[in-house]
N, C-alpha and C positions, 0 to 999 in steps of 0.2 A: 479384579485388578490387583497385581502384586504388590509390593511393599516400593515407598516412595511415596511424592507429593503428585496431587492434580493441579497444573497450572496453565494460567493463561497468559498469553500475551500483551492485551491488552485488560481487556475485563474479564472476569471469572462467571459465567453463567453455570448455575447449578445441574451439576452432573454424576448420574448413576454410573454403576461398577459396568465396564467395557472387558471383555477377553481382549487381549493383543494381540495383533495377526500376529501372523507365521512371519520370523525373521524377514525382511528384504518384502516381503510382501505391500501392496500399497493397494486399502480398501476403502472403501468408501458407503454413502447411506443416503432413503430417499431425504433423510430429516437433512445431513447435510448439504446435500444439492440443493433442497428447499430453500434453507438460508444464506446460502452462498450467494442464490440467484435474487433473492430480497437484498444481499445488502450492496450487490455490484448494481445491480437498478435505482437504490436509493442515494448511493454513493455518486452515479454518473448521472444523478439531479442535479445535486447539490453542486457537482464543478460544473454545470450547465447555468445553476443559478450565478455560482461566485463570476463566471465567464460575462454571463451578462449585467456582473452589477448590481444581483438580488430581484426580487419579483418585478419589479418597476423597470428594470433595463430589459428583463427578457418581453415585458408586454410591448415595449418599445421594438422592438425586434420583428414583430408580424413570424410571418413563417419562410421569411426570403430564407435566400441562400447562408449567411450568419449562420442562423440557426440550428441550420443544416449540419454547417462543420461546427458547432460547439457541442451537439449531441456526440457526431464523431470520434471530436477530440477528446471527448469527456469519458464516452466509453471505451477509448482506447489505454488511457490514464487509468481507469478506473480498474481495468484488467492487467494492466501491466503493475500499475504501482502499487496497488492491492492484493488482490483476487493472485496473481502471481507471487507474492510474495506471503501470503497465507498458506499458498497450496505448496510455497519449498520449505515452512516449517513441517507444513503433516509427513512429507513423504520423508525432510530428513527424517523426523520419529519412527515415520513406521518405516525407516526401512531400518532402521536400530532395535524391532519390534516389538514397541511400545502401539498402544492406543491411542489415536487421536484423528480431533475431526474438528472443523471449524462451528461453530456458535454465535449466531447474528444474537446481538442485543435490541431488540425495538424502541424501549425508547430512546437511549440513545441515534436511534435513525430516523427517531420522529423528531428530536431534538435538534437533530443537523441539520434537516430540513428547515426548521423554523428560522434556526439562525443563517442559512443561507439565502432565503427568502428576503430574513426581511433586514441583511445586512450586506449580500454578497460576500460570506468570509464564511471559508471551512472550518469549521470545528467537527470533525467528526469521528465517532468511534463505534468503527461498524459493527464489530462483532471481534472474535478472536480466535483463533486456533488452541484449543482443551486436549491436555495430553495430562495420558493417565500411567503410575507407576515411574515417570523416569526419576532416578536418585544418583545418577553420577552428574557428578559440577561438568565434565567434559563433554559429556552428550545432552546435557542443558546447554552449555554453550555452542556447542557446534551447530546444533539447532536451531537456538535462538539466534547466530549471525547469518542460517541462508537464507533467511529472510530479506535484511537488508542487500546481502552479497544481489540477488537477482535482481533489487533495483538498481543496484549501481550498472553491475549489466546490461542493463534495459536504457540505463541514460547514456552510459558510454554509446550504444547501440543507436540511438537517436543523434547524438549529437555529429556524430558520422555522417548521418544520413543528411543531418540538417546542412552539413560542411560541402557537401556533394550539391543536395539544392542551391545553397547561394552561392557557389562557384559556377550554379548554371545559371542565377538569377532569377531562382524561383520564387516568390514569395511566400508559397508553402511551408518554406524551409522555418515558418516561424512556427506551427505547428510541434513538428519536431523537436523544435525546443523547448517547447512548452512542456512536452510529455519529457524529455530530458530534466529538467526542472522541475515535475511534479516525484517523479522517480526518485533523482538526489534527496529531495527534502522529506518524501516517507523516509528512506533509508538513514539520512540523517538525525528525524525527529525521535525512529524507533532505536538509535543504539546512545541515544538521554539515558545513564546508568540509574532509571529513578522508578519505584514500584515496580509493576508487573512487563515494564518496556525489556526489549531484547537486549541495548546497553548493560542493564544492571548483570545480567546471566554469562553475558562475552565478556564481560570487565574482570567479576569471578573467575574465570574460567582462565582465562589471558590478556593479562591488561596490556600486553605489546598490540596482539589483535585488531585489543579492540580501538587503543589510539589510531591505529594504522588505517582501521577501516573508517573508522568515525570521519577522519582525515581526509579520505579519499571523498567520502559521501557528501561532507560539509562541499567538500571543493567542486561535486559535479551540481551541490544546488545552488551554491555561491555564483559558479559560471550561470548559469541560466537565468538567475533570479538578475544579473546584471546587463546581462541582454536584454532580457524582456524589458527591463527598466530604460532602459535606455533607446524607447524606442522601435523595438521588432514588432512588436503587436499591432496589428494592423484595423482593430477596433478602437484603439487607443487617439486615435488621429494622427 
């Protein structure tokens, strides 16, 4: 590993000296697919728990149709507002060709679980994308904002979609927004300028950016989280 700091996104899980691909290059390993795929599976529990309320609403649930789409929903969210936004930290790094590969935390993901169980409320922190060697503040930042940049993307992308449904009168369209609103508020929560979050690294880097983004993010979980309240959810009565 050359000269520079290892850092994580969110939590730092203890990690050996990596060579750094080849410029542009984007690689990968069986250890990170391992925990990539532990923590989008632990992760799209835990919005299945908070969906239904905690362990006591999903047992109310049976296995009807509900169910069905909160799994869905949940792994749709879970890939998009996650898993997506992990996988455009690595590639921005490695394609600046640095090192780096995501790192599930356990108990943290046994921890979400608990509290989703037995509270219906996410707390969770899956894991985090470990990049090794980078020391310029500008490729720390740029990095650390595609993260949130794809969720904003991904909600703008839903809420389109959601705009299209209930102009036809779908009730689906409440879906869409859900994953709209899961999207803003990762992106949101991750550019908080505090510890190892992606705000602290874009703030560094360019505090216009990062007002700008943070701005847009607030605004696309702001939209959604006021919908939903008001009504769209269709579990809600």
């Amino acid at each position: 590993m050359s000269g520079g700091r290892t850092y994580a996104y969110t939590y730092t899980p203890t990690v050996t000296s990596r060579a750094p691909p080849a410029s542009g290059r984007v690689t990968t390993s069986a250890r990170e697919l391992r925990d990539l795929s532990l923590a989008f599976v632990v992760l799209t529990l835990d919005l299945v728990l908070v969906l239904a309320g905690g362990a006591a609403g999903l047992m109310g649930l049976g296995l009807g149709g509900f169910l069905l789409q909160f799994v869905a929903v949940s792994a749709a969210a879970a890939l998009t507002g996650f898993v997506a936004h992990e996988m455009a930290h690595k590639v921005s790094a490695q394609r600046r060709g640095y090192w780096a590969e995501f790192r599930a935390t356990p108990v943290w993901l046994v921890l979400s679980l608990v509290v989703a169980a037995a509270s219906g409320f996410l707390f969770a922190a899956p894991g985090a994308t470990v990049i090794g060697g980078m020391g310029s503040r500008e490729d720390w930042g740029r990095t650390a904002l595609a993260g949130p940049v794809t969720n904003i993307g991904f909600s703008a992308a839903f809420y389109a979609g959601a705009v299209v449904l209930l102009d036809l009168g779908s009730v689906e369209a409440v879906w869409l927004l859900f994953l709209a609103f899961i999207n803003g508020w990762f992106a949101t929560f991750n550019l908080i300028p505090f510890g190892p979050l992606d705000g602290r690294k874009v703030l560094s880097w360019n505090a216009f950016v990062w007002v700008g983004s943070l701005l847009l993010a607030g605004g696309m979980a702001a939209l959604g989280g006021l919908a939903l309240y008001y009504g769209f959810l269709p579990f809600n009565g």
